[in-house]
N, C-alpha and C positions, 0 to 999 in steps of 0.2 A: 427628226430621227434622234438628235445628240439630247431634245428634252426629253424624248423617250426612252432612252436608254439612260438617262440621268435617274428619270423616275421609277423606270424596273429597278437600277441600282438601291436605289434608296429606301425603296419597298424592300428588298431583299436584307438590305444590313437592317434596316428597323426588323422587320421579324424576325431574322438569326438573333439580334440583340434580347428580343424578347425570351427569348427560348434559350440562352445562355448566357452565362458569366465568364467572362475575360481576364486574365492577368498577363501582366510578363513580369511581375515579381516573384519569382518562382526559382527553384537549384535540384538538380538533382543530388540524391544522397543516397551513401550505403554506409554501414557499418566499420566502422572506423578500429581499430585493435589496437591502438600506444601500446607497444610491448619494454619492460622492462626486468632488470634482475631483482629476485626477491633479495639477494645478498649483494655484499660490497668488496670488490676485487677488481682484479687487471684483467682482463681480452684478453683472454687467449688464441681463442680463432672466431674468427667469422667466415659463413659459409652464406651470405646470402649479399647484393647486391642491391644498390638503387631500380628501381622498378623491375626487379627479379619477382618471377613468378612461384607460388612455394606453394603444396600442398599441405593439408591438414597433418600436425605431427613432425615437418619437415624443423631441425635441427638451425636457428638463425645465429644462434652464435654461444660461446663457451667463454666462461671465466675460467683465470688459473684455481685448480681446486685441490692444490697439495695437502694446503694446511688442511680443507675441510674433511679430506678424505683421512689425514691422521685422526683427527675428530672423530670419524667415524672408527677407528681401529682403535683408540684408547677406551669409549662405548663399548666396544666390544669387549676388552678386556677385562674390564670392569663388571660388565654382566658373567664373564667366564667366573670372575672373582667370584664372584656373589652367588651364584649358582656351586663353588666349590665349597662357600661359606655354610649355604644349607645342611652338606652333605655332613661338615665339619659335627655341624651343631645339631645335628639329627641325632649320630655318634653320641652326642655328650648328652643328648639325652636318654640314649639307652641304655647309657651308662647309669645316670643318673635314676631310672626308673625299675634298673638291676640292683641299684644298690637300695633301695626304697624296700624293694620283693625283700631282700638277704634282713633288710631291718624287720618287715614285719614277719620271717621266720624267727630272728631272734627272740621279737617278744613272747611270741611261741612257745620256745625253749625257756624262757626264762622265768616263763609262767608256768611251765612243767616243774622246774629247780625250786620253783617258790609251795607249789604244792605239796613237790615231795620234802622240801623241808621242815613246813609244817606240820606234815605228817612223823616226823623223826621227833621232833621237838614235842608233837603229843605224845609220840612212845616211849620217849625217855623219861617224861613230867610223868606217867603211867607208872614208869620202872623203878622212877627216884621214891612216888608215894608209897610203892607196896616196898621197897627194901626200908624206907622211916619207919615205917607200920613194925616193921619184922624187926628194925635197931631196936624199935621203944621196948618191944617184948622180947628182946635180951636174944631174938633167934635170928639173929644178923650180926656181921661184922661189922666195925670201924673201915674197913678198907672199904665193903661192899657198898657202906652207904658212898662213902668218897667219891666212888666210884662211877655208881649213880648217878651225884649230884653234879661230875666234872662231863657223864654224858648229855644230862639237861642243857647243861651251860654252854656244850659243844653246840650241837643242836638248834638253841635257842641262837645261836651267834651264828650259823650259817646261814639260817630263817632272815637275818636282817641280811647279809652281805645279799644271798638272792634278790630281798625285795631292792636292796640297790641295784642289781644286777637287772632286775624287771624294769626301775625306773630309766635306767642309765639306755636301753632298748628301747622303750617309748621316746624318749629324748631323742636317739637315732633316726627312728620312724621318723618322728616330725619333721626333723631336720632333713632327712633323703627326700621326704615329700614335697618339704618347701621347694628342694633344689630338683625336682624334679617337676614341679610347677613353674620354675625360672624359667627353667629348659624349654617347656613346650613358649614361653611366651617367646625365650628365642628364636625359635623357630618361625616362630609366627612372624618378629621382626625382622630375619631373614629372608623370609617368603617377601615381606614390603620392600625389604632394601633389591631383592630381584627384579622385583615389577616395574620400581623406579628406575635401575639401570638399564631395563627393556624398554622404559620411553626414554630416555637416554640417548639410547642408540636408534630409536627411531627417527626422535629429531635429529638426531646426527645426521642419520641418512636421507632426510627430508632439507637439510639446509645444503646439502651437497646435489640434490636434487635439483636446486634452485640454480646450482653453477650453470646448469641451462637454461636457455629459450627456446620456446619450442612455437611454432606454427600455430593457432588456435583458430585456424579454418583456412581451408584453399582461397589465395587471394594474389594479390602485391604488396611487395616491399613498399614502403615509401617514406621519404626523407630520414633516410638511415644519417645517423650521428654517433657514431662509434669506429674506432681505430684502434688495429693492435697495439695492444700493452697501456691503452687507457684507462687509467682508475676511475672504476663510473661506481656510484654509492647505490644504495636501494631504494628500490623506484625511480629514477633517472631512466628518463626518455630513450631509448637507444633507436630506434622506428617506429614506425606505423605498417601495419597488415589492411590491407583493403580488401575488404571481401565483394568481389564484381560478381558473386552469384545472383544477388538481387538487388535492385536498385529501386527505388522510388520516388517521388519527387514531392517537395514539400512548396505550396502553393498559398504563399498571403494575398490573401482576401479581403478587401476593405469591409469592416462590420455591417457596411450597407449594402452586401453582395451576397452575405451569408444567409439569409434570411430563406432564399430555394432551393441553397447546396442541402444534398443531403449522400448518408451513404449510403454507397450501392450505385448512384449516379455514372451513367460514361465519361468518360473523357477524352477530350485530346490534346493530346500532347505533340507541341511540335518544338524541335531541340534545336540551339542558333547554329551547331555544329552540323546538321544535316538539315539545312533548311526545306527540302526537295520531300523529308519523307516525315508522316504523321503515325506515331505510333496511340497505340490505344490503350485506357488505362481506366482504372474507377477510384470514387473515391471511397478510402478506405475507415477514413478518421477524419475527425475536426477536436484540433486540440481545446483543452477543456478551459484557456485562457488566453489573452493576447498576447503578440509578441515582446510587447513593452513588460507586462506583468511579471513575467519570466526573465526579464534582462540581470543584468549585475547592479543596478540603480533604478530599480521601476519609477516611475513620476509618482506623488505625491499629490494627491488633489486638494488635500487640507490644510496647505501649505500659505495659501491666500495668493497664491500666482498663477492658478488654472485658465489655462487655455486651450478652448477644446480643438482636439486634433485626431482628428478622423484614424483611429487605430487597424492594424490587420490583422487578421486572424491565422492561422498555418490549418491547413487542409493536409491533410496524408494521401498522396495517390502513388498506389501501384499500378506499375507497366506490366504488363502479358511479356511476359520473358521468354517465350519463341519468339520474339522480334528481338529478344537483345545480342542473341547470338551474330548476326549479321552488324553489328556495330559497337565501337568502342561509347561508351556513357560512362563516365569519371564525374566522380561526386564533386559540386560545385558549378557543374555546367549550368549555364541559361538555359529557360526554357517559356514559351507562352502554351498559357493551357484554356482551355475551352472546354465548362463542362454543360453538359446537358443536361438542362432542368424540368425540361418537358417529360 
């Protein structure tokens, strides 16, 4: 009877063997969250504990944030600034684009004064030839011609003051215009100096943002390292968030195992912490290199000191999480897996 129950035994592990692959190098693993401050300051509160449980969102801890928040209120003032600055230089350019209009009515007028003096300066060059005419033929005065010749000369000399008058207006034009062309570039560099103080005040209020921590998914605390009034710098550790919504287990596989894993396969999972119960799991992934490949010093084969060494592969298996409500699985646990290759 004892060789026969020897031999069922051994019938039975050889065909389990055949129809799966074994490990007990195996861990379960979740999602790991190192939480830290984007800026550098003192603790001010902390609201969260060693294996304290915190929802997504929930508040872990505060840096002092006076200065940042003055930061934020000098940003402010300075967009108030700049925004009054617009309105200043908007003004100056309506000024400036008034006074441009008032130049080209002048040219206007001045081109009117130059017409009509023209016109005076031919009626008098008119009135000077016919009183000559009438002197030479004795049927004119001495005074009449004088007379005459002193309104030609009037005349002729207002003709130029206008055409200075016409130029000295064109001069103004240009001149309103230019500064009325400054003006709108003001404006324009007003409008940038605005935009620039509106991210300004955005980073401002983005780096006072950062005086918090905040939750980045329902989980636990864990190995919290921070105390009030600690100066911790940016990106310094302060905890870990462990997200226990999903867990899975990562299973090395000797290279000569991998050959009938595949995904999609069942699995079982049995954890050294609940030795009594077998949860159920598939696989999900086989990572795309070996463990050694991926270390911080991979081996070197071309080195002239190769010695082969049976390498393992990491398998991805997720657990059917209706089962994980009923039991605590913290990343790191042992576990032996058995997957189904049939």
């Amino acid at each position: 009877m004892v060789l026969l129950g020897g031999a069922f035994f051994a019938y039975n592990r050889i065909t389990y063997g055949m129809a799966h692959e074994n490990t007990e190098n195996s861990q379960i693993e979740a999602n790991l969250y190192p939480m830290s401050f984007r800026v550098g300051g003192f603790v001010d509160k902390i609201f969260v504990a060693d294996n304290q449980q915190v929802k997504k969102g929930d508040t872990l801890a505060i840096l002092d944030s006076r200065d940042l928040a003055i930061k934020v209120q000098q940003a402010q003032i300075a967009l108030d600034n700049a925004i009054a600055n617009v309105d200043v230089v908007a003004a100056n350019a309506g000024t400036s684009v008034a006074n441009a209009n008032v130049s080209n009515s002048n040219i206007g007028t001045a081109q009117a004064n130059v017409d009509a003096a023209d016109v005076r300066v031919w009626q008098a060059t008119q009135d000077f030839n016919r009183i000559q005419t009438l002197f030479n033929g004795k049927s004119a005065t001495q005074q009449q011609l004088d007379n005459a010749k002193a309104a030609k000369e009037t005349a002729e000399k207002q003709l130029i003051a206008a055409q200075k008058q016409l130029i000295t207006a064109k001069d103004q034009y240009t001149a309103s215009g230019a500064g009325s062309t400054a003006a709108q570039r003001q404006i324009r560099l007003a409008q940038i100096t605005v935009d620039q103080r509106k991210s300004d005040l955005d980073m401002a209020k983005l780096n006072l943002s950062y005086a918090y921590v905040l939750a980045p998914t329902d989980g636990f605390v864990s190995r919290k390292s921070i105390q009030l009034g600690q100066l911790v710098n940016p990106g310094q550790s302060i905890c870990t968030v462990v997200d226990n919504s999903k867990v899975w287990v990562v299973a090395n596989f000797k290279e000569t195992q991998i050959e009938d894993i595949k995904i999609g396969q069942t699995v079982t999972v049995e954890v050294d912490a609940y030795p009594s119960q077998k949860f159920e799991g598939k696989v999900e992934s086989i990572q795309a290199g070996t463990g050694a490949k991926f270390s911080l010093l991979p081996p070197d084969n071309s080195s002239g000191n190769f010695v082969k060494v049976v390498q393992r592969v990491p398998v991805k298996i997720v657990i059917d999480n209706t089962q994980l409500k009923e039991y605590v699985l913290r990343p790191g646990m042992n576990c032996s897996i058995a997957v189904d290759t049939k």
